[in-house]
C-alpha positions in Angstrom: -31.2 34.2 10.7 -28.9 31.4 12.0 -26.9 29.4 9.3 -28.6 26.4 8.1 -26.1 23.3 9.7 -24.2 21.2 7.0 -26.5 18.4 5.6 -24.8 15.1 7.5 -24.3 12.1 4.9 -24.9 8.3 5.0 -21.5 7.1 3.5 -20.7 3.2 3.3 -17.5 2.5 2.5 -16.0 -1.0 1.3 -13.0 -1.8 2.7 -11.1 -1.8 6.5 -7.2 -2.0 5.5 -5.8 2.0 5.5 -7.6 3.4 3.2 -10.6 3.1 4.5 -10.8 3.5 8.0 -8.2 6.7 7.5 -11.3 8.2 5.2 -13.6 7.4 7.8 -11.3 9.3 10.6 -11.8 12.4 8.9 -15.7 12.0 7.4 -17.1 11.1 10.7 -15.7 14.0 12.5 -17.3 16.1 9.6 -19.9 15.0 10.8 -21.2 12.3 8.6 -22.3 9.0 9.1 -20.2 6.3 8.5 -20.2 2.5 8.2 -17.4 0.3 6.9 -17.9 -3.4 5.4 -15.1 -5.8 5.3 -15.5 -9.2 4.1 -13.4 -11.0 6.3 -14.6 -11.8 10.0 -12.0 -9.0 11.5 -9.5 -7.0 11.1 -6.9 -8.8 9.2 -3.2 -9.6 11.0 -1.8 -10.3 7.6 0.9 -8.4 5.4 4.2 -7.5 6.8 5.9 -4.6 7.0 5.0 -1.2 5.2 6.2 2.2 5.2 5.4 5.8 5.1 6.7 8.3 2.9 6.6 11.9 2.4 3.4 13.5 2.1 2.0 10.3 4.0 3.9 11.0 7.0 2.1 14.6 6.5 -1.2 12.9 6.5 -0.9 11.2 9.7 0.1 14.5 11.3 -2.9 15.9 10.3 -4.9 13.5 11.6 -2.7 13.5 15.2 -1.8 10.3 15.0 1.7 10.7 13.6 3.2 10.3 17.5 1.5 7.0 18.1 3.0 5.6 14.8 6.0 6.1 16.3 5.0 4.0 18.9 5.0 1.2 16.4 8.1 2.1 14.3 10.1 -1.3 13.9 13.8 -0.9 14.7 14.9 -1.2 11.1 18.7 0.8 10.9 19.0 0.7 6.9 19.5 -1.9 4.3 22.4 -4.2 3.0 22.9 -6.3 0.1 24.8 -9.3 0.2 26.7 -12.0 -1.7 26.0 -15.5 -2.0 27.8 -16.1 1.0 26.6 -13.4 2.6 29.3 -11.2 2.5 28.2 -7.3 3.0 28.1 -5.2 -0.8 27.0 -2.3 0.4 25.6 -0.5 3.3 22.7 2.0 2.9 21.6 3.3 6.7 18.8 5.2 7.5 17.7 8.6 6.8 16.3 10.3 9.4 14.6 13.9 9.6 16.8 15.2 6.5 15.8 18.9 6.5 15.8 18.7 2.3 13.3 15.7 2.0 15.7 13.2 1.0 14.6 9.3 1.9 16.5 6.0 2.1 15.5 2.7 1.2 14.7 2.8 4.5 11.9 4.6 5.9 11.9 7.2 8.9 8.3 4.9 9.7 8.7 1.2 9.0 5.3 -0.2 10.5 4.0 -3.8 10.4 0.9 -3.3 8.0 -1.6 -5.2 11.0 -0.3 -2.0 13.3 -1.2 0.9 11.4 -4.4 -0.7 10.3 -5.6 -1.3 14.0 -4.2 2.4 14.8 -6.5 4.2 12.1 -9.4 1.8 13.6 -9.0 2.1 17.3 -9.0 5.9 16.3 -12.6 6.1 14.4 -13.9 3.1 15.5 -16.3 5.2 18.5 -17.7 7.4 15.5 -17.7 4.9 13.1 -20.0 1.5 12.4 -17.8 -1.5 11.5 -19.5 -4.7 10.4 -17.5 -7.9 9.6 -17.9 -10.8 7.6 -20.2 -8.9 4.7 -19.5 -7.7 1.5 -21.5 -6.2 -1.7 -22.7 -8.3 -4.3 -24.2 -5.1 -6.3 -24.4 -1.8 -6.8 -27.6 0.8 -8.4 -25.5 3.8 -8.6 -28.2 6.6 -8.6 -27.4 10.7 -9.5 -28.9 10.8 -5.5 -28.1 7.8 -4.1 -26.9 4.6 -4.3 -29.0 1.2 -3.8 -26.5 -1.4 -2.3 -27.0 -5.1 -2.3 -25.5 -7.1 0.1 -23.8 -10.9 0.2 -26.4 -11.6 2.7 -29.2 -10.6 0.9 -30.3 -7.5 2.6 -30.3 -4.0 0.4 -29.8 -0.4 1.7 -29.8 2.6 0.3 -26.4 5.3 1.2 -25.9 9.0 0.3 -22.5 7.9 -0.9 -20.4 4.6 -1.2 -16.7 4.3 -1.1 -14.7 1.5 -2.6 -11.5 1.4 -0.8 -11.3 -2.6 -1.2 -7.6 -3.0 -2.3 -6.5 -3.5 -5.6 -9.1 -6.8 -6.9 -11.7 -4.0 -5.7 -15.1 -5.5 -6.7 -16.6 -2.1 -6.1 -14.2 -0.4 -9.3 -15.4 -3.6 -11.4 -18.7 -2.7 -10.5 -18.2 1.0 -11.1 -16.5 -0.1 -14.7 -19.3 -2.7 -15.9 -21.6 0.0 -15.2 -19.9 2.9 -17.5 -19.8 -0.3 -20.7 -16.1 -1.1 -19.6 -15.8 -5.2 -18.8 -12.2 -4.2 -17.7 -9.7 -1.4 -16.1 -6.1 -0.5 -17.6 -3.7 -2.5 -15.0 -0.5 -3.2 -16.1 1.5 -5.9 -14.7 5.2 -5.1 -14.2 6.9 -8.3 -14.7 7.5 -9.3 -11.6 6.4 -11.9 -9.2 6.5 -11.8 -5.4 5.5 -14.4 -2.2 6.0 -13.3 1.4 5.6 -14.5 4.5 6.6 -14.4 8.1 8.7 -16.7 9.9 10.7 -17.1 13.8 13.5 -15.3 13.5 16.3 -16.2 11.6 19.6 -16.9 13.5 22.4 -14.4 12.8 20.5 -11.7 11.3 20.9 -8.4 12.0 18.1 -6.0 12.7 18.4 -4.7 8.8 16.7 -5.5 5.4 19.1 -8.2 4.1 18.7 -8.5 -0.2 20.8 -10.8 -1.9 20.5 -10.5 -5.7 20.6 -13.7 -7.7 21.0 -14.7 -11.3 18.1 -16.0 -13.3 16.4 -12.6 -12.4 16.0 -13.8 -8.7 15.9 -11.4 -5.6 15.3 -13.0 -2.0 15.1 -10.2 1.0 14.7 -10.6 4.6 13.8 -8.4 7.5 13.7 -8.2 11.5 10.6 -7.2 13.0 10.6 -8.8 16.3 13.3 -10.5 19.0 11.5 -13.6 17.9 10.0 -13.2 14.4 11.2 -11.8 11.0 10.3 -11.5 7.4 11.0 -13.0 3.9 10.2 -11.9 0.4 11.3 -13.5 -2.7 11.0 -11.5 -6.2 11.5 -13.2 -9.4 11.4 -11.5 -13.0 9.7 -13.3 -15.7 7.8 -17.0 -16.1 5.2 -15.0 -16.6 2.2 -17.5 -17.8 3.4 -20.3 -15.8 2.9 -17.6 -12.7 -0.2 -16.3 -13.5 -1.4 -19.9 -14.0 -0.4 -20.7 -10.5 -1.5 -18.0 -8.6 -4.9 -18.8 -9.4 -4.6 -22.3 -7.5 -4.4 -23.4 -4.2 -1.4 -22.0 -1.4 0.4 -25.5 -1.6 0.7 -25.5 -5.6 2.1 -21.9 -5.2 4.3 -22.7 -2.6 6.0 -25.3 -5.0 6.5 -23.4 -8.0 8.2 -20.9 -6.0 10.2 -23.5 -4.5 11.6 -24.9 -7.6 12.2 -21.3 -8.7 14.8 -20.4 -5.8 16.2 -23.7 -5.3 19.9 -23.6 -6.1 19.8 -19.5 -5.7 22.4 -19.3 -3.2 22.8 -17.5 -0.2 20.1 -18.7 2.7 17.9 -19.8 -0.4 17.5 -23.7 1.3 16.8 -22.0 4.8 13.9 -20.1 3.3 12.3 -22.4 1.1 12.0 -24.4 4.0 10.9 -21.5 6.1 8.5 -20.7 3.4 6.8 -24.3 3.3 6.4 -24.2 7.0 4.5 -20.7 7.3 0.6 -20.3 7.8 0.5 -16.6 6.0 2.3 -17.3 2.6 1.1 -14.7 0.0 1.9 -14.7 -3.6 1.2 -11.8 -5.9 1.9 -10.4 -9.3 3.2 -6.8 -9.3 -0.1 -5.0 -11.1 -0.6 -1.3 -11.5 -4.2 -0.3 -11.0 -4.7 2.8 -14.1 -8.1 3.3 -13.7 -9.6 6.5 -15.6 -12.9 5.9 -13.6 -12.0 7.4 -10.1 -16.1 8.2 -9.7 -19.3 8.6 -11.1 -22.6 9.4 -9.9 -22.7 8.8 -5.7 -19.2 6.6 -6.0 -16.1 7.3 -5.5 -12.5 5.0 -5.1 -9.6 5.8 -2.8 -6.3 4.1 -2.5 -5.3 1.0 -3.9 -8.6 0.3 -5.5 -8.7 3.0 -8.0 -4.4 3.8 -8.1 -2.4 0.7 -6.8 1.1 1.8 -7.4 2.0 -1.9 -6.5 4.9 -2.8 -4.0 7.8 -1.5 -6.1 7.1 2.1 -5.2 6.9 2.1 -1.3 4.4 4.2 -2.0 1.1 2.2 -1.6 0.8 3.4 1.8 1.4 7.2 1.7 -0.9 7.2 -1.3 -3.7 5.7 0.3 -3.3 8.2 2.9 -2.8 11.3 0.9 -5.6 10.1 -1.3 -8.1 9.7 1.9 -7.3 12.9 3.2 -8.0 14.9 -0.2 -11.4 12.9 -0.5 -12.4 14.2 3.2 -11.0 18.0 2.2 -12.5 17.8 -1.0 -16.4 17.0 0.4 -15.9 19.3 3.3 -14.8 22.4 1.3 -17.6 22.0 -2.0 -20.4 20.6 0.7 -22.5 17.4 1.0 -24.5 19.6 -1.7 -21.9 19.3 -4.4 -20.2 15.3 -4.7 -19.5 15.7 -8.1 -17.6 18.9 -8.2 -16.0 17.4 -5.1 -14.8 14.3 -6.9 -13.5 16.6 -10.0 -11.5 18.2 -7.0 -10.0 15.2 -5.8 -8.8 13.8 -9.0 -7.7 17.2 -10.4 -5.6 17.4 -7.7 -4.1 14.0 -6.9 -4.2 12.3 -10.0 -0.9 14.2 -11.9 0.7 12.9 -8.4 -0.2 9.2 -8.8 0.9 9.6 -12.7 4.3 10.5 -11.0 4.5 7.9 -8.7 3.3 5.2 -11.3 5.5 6.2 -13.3 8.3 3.3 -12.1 12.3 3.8 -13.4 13.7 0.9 -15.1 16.3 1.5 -12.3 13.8 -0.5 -10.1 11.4 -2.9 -12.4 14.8 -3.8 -14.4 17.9 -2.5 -12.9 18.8 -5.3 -9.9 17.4 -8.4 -11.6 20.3 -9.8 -13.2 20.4 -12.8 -15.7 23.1 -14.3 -15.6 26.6 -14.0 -13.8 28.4 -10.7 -15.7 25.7 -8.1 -15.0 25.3 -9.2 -11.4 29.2 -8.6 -10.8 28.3 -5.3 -12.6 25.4 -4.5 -10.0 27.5 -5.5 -7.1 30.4 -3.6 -8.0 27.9 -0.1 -8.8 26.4 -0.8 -4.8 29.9 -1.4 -3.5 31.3 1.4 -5.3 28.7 4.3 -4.0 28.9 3.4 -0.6 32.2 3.4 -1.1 32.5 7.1 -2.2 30.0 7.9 0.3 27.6 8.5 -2.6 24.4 6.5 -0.6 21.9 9.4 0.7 22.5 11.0 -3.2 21.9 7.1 -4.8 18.5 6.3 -2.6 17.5 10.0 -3.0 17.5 9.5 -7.2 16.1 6.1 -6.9 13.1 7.2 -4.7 12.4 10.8 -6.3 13.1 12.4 -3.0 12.6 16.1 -4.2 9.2 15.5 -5.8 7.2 18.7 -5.2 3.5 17.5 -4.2 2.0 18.8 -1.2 -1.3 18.0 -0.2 -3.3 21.3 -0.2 -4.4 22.7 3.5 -8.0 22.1 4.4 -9.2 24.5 6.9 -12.7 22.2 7.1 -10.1 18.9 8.3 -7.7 21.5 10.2 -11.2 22.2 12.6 -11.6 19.0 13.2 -8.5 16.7 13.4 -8.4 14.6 16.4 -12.1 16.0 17.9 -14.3 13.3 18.8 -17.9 14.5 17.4 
């Protein structure tokens, strides 16, 4: 008697930045149907420039998509820190294909965030429903199904729903409320960020350019582009007057950041004024999404909405990624039959990672924001000094964890169908 075929799902999943559409690569070619919501009209050209570490880089190869990201790679040779008059500190280039693992500041696969997202569409989109513009009000999360209720009204009924909605994901709030929990366990670093793009500045190199301040200032910038570039500013502390603001309009944020930098040195004038000119400012507190509801019932989170390891790791990416592909490998090996021991599967076997990866050094969330004047000339002088002796690869290799063990496990179900249109 022939094999009974593998029952196909319905899946809707919440959510067309990376995580999503990278879980829909590989549950479409299983065989399931998928649709992804995403309340914005289109794919979104905001956020600048991400990268992709380790076992994310392993994710993508899987998938067969690793050579077109390095279509898109930006042209980034390492980073430098410099002085107030931007005088070169220190030097850290580029690691590139070190046999051991180790990574620099640096990644191998710098990517403008709008790229990546486009690549994972563009490579699911003919087996995959996208719908624009729509989001989901409500949720009756069934043992067999779940009843969705949609912003325009309209209600359907999926096999599954996925909330890969970013870290404000409405879907874990939902999932929360419904388990007697009014809120998750997020814990905000400390630190406060804006960026934005901007043409590109004159005299810059194609590096990330940091310049520490005092008053526990940081102000970066980066080279994407002959014509366009990238700044971030970073400021530790002012925490309620912060979180006041960024609950108000762009202009009123835009201010408050400009009084913060002003008189910071370096290119700080040049980029305040840069900043008030730009059309994609974006301000955000550094919050870590701890949410010890990954799933229940027919619902399950992936990437930054169930285990944002905010901005400070470089990690948000290859998370995402690794966390999409154990998802897919996790259904396809228990069975459309089995979700729930599926779902134990997938957070057995990811979650002691993302503990590692949240689990930030001071080295990072304390270490380069400096008060005042004697602990930056400290700072300076430990950067100039291990560049110095040569001592970068081992420095960036500490600071980023390089050696961490995780691999994601082999899935013989994805390994049948990576880069097969069904």
């Amino acid at each position: 008697m022939a094999s009974e075929a593998p029952k196909s799902l319905n899946i809707l999943i919440s959510g067309a930045g990376i995580a999503g559409p990278a879980t829909a690569f590989w549950l479409s070619r299983l065989g399931h149907k998928c649709t992804i919501i995403e309340r914005f009209p289109g794919i979104r050209e905001n956020g600048l420039q991400i990268d992709i570490r380790k076992e994310g880089v392993e994710a993508m190869r899987r998938m067969g998509l690793l050579d077109e990201v390095k279509k898109h790679v930006v042209d980034e040779p390492g980073t430098e820190f410099v002085d107030s008059k931007g005088k070169r500190v220190a030097l850290f280039p580029k690691i590139e294909e070190d046999k051991h693992g180790k990574q620099g500041f640096t990644s191998e696969y710098e990517i403008m965030r709008y790229d990546l997202v486009k690549l994972l569409v563009d490579a699911s989109k003919e087996n995959v429903t996208y719908r624009f513009g729509i989001s989901i009000s409500a949720i009756d999360n069934k043992e067999d199904c779940v009843v969705v209720t949609f912003s325009d009204g309209t209600i359907e009924t999926y096999d599954l729903l996925i909330g890969a909605d970013g870290q404000s994901s409405r879907i874990r709030k939902m999932l929360l409320q419904s388990e007697g929990r009014e809120a998750d366990e997020t814990v905000n670093m400390g630190i406060y960020m804006c960026f934005f793009k901007t043409p590109r500045i004159p005299d810059t190199e194609k590096l990330t350019t940091l310049y520490i301040a005092t008053r526990q200032r940081m102000l970066m910038t980066r080279v994407h582009s002959e014509t366009e570039g990238q700044v971030y500013l970073a400021v530790r502390g002012h925490a309620a007057e912060l979180d006041r603001v960024l609950t108000q309009n762009v202009d009123t944020q835009k201010q408050l950041f400009a009084k913060l930098f002003t008189g910071a040195g370096w290119r700080a004038e040049e980029l305040i004024d840069s900043m008030n000119k730009s059309t994609d400012f974006y301000a955000t507190s550094t919050h870590m999404i701890r949410s010890r509801v990954w799933s229940r019932n027919r619902v399950v989170l992936v990437g930054d909405a169930g285990y944002s390891p905010t901005p400070l790791t470089g990690m948000g990416t290859s998370v995402a990624l690794i966390g999409a592909t154990i998802l897919a490998g996790e259904i396809a090996r228990h069975g459309a039959e089995h979700l729930t021991q599926a779902f134990e599967a997938y957070e057995r076997t990811l979650r002691p990672y993302v503990d590692i990866v949240q689990d930030i050094p001071k080295t990072v969330t304390r270490g380069p924001f400096c008060e005042g004047k004697t602990k930056l000339r400290f700072v300076n002088l430990l950067l100039f000094t291990v560049t110095k002796l040569r001592l970068d690869r081992l420095f960036q290799s500490k600071i980023l964890r390089s050696s961490d063990p995780f691999r994601i496990p082999q899935y013989s179900e994805l390994d049948a169908v990576a880069g097969i249109k069904t």
